[in-house]
C-alpha positions, 0 to 999 in steps of 0.5 A: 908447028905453026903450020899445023895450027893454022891448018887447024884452025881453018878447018874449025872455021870450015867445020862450023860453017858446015854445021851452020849450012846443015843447021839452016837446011834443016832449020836447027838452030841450035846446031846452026848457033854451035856452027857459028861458034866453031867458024868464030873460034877458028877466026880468032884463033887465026887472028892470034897465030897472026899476031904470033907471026908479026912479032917472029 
């Protein structure tokens, strides 16, 4: 399960820097703003699936 999350999360991170990439290309903030968000929920879940490794 852990593996999956972690593939998971990176592509979240990967699709949000897609989003913010077309958002600046075509000067929408708004979907660059939502790219944004996605890499950040995808970093942090990163962050947390680390944590849970440390303490496994």
């Amino acid at each position: 399960m852990g593996a999956a999350d972690k593939a998971q999360n990176k592509a979240d991170e990967l699709k949000g820097k897609g989003k913010q990439a077309v958002g600046r290309a075509t000067g929408d903030e708004e979907l660059q703003a939502e790219g944004e968000a996605d890499e950040i929920k995808g970093n942090l879940k990163q962050a947390g699936e680390k944590v849970k490794d440390v303490f496994r």
